[in-house]
C-alpha positions, 0 to 999 in steps of 0.5 A: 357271547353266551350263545357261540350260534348268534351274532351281536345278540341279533343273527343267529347262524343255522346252517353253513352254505360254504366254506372258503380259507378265509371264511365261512357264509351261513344262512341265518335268521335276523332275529329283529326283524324275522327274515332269513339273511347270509350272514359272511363271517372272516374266520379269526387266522391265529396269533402265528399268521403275519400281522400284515396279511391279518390286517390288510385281510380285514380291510379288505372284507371291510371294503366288501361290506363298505362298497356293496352298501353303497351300491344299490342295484337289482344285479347287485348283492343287497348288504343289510349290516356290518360289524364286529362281534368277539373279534369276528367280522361279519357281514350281512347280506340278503340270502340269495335262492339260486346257484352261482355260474360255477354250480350252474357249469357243474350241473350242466357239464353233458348239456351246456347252458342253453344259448337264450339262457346264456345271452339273459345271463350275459344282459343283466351282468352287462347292466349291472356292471355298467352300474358299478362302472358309473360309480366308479367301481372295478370289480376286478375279480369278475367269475362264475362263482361270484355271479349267482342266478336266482330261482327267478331268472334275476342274476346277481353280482358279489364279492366286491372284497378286492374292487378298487374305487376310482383310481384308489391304488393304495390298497391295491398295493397293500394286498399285492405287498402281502401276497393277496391273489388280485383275480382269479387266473382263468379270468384274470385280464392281461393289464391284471397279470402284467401289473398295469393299471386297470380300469372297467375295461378288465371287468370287461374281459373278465366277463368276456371269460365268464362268457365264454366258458358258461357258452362252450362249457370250458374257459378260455384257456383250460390248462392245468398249470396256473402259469400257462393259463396267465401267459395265454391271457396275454400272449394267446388268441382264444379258439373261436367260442364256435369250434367248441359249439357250433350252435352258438350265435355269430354275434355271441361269437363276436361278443366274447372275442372283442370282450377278449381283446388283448389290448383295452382300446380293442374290447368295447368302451363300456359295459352299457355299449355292451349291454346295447349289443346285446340287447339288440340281438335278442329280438327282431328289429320290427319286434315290438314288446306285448303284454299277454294277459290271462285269458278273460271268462268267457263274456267278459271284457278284455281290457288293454293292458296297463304297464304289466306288474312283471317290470316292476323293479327292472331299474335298479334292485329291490322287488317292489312289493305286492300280490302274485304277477298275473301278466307274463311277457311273451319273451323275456327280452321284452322286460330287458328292452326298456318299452312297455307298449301294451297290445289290446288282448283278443276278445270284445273290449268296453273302451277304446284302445290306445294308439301304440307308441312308436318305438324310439330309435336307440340313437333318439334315447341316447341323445335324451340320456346326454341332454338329461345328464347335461341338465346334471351338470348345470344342477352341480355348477349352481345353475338351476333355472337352466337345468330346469329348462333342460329337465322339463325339455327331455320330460316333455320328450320322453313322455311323448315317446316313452309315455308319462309312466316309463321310468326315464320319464318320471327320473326327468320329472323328479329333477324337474321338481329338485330344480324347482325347490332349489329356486324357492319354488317349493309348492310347484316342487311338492306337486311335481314330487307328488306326482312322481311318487305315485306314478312310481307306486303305481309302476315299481311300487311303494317299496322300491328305492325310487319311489321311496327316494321321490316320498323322502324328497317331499317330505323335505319340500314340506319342511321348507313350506313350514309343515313340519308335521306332514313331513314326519309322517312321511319322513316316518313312513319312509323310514319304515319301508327303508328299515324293511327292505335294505336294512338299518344300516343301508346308507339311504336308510342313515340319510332318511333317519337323519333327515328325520332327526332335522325335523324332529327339531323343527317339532320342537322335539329337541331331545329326540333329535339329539339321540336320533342325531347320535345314533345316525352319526355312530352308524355313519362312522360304523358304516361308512367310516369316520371321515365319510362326508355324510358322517361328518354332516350328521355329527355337524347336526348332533352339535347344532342339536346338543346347543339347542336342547342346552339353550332349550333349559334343564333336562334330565339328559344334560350329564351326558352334555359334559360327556368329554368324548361323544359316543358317536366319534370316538376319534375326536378329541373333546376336552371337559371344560366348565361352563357352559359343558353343552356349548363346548361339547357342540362346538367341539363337535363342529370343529372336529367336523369342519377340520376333518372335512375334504370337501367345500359343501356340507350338503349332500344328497341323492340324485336320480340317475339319468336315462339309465334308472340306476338308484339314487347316488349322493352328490354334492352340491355347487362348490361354495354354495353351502359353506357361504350359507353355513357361514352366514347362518352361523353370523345370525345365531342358526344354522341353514336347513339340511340339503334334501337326503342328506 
């Protein structure tokens, strides 16, 4: 590797932040891009170390690196790379400025955290583990020292090393059959130790740990032997949090213990229940959210505040971009709430000051989540005329209640805009897209995943109105911010650069198209695995590309036609034959696709989640729906265009 201190030629390792007894994390320097990252390294265990356990301790920092990538969350730990490098695995993350709980436990053993601190704490973990949940995630190892809070305030959750996707129990059986630890024993879940099934409600209870030891200063159960504190989990009710503390909160009290319940059924239905307790005792019933501005000079006009900078990036993950906040909320609650109402500052004004919304009843803004995801529902199944209905009726609502910037109101108007290009609307699609985009710069600003997620989805809708053009210096532009702030290898980049990669050859720009369809599959198979439905596309489109730049005539590239294996699959098998090498070579890309593909469409692409404003996540298209489009194109000699996101 010449220089032992830099990784894959790009990472170079400048000091160790911790050691565990299986690997190391360094803060480092992306050399690429000048930025400091973490860089988590899996240490080589040594010939005399069982296969096995060295085989399934890989997969399981394969599954961190896979999981956490696709995940996209402020309360979650950005992943900007994964690889291999002289037998090391490593993983790349964005170096977090903070401590984790544990640390935070260890600086505060003669004062324990304050109770405002616990309860903030207690939120965003509350939001971001009903994110992972949505997505199908189990944590399954939730524990201080795997939650970081940052010099800001924002709290983090890592480590997804051992989270089990969906009902997914073949690794869990491969680690419990080497002798992997499945949790941590002070915060480990009765189903966990008995060796049931889990599901989110054992993230529940393992929070409900954290909780009470970051709360009264001990956990639960503070025994020295491992045995006794598993058998407490199961058998024993924890003290009451108050006997420890009698500060604390009933409600915080009654919190931790229902999250304690032995029995699932007992403990609360889900991590977003959870965060809406929470939440709801931070701040008086009557309270409503202000927006306190920096004083004005003497004389000048105050002016009502617009929606305050400091809520940018509230929904999910990235800080959006821009200069110094200059308004500050008067309690951090109002930033969790999900309200921006802006009260007129004191002093003389030059123009009107808008009436204050009412607040919505929690009841009003669940029932408009419901109606949004049904509107889903009918996207999935093909109905799009009615999901449209359904999305414009809640944005129409939201914005009344919620004003025509909250983001709720702008995710119903970016599926109001999805709906109309699936009905060959595509310049009432653009229009509404574009109002979408810059009501989201205005608010999260130009780098956040949403708003990038509403620019990608015009420049595809620019594309289907034949201007191909515009749409790559979006495409282009958005690739960029992508590239910037989640990383070359972030899922949501690899469907940007493929997107690209279609309209590269609608430019006429066949050999670009081709390389770029290339690369874009090698790090879809790196990333996400060979088998993933996004890799799968994207090697469907670097056939389509290789027949193309073939028919297009001579080019200098034309050796790497007869290629017998693609760079880019390894694993499919393509045999040499004579003439014509191009032609084979795609169709034998198209046919490993097609036999490894486990699902009816070939389109995916991102989706805006209802109500909640998590990120954007794949999602397929009606069952049947591409594959009959992707026969018929085939009969006529062309293929159909790429599914926005894809």
């Amino acid at each position: 590797m010449g220089d032992s201190r830099l990784i894959h030629g790009r990472y170079r390792l400048l000091d160790l932040i911790g050691r565990g007894g299986m690997g190391e994390v360094w803060r480092a320097r992306d050399e690429s891009l000048g930025r400091h990252v973490a860089v988590k390294c899996l240490k080589p265990l040594g010939p005399n170390h069982d296969h096995a356990f060295t085989r399934v301790l890989r997969e399981r920092f394969r599954r961190e690196a896979r999981v956490a990538a696709a995940l996209q969350h402020r309360g979650i730990t950005v992943v900007h790379d994964f690889g291999e490098s002289d037998g090391v695995l490593y993983l790349v993350m964005e170096l977090l400025d903070g401590r984790n709980l544990s640390q935070l436990l260890e600086d505060n053993k003669q004062h324990p955290l304050p109770v405002a601190d616990v309860v903030e704490i207690a939120e965003q973990v509350a939001a971001a583990l009903a994110y992972c949940h949505e997505q199908g995630i189990v944590h399954r190892d939730l524990k201080p020292a795997n939650i970081v809070r940052l010099a800001d305030g924002t709290v983090k959750i890592c480590d997804f090393g051992i989270a089990r996707l969906g009902h997914d129990i073949g690794f869990t059986s491969r680690l419990t059959g080497t002798g992997i630890a499945m949790g941590t024993p002070h915060y480990m879940s009765p189903e966990q130790i008995s060796g049931t099934e889990v599901d989110q409600r054992s993230d529940l209870y393992s929070f409900g740990c954290v909780l009470y030891e970051i709360a009264t200063g001990v956990p639960p159960f503070d025994l020295d032997d491992a045995w006794a504190i598993l058998v407490g989990h199961r058998d024993t009710p924890p003290r009451p949090p108050r006997e420890h503390r009698p500060e604390l909160p009933e409600y915080l009290e009654r919190i931790i213990l229902d999250l304690l319940a032995k029995e699932p059924d007992e403990r609360p239905g889900d991590a977003r229940e959870l965060a809406r307790r929470i939440s709801g005792h931070r701040a008086a019933p009557a309270y409503v959210p202000t927006v306190v501005a920096a004083g004005p000079a003497p004389g000048a006009p105050a002016r009502a505040g617009r929606l305050p900078s400091w809520t940018r990036g509230m929904t999910t993950g990235h800080k959006a971009a821009g200069a110094g906040l200059r308004t500050t909320p008067p309690d951090p609650a109002a930033g969790l709430s999900g309200e921006w109402i802006a009260r007129p500052a004191t002093g003389p004004v030059d123009e009107p000051v808008p009436e204050e919304r009412p607040t919505p009843s929690p009841e009003v803004l669940t029932a408009l989540a419901g109606r949004h995801n049904a509107g889903l529902s009918l996207g999935r199944l093909g109905r799009w005329a009615e999901a449209g209905e359904v999305h414009r009726a809640v944005a129409a609502e939201r914005e009344h209640l919620l004003g025509p910037d909250h983001p709720d109101t702008l995710a119903s108007r970016y599926e109001v805009a999805f709906t109309l290009s699936r009905t060959g609307r595509a310049p009432d699609a653009l229009r509404e897209y574009k109002h979408v985009a810059e009501a989201r710069i205005r608010t999260l600003g130009a780098d956040h995943p949403d708003t990038l997620a509403a620019r990608q989805e015009m420049a595809y809708v620019l594309g289907q109105l034949n201007r191909p053009f515009d749409a790559h210096r979006v495409y282009t532009s958005v690739l960029a911010a992508r590239e910037r702030t989640m990383g070359p290898d972030h899922p949501d980049t690899l469907r940007c650069r493929h997107n690209l990669a279609f309209n590269l050859s609608r430019l006429g720009r066949l050999e670009d198209s081709y390389r770029m369809a290339r690369e874009v599959a090698a790090a879809r198979a790196r990333v996400l695995g060979p088998d993933h439905p996004d890799t799968l596309v994207t090697r469907y489109e670097v056939a389509y590309a290789l027949g193309q730049a073939w028919a297009a005539g001579p080019r200098p590239w034309r050796p790497t036609a007869r290629s017998p294996r693609p760079a880019a699959a390894p694993s499919a098998p393509i045999t040499p034959t004579p003439s014509p090498p191009a032609t084979r070579s795609a169709s034998a890309w198209a046919a490993s696709a097609a036999a490894r593909r486990p699902w009816t469409s070939t389109r995916f692409w991102p989706r805006t989640a209802p109500g909640s404003r998590a990120p954007p996540t794949p999602r397929p298209c009606a069952p049947g729906t591409a594959a009959a489009s992707t026969s018929a194109a085939s009969a006529a000699g062309r293929r159909p265009s790429p599914s926005p996101g894809t």
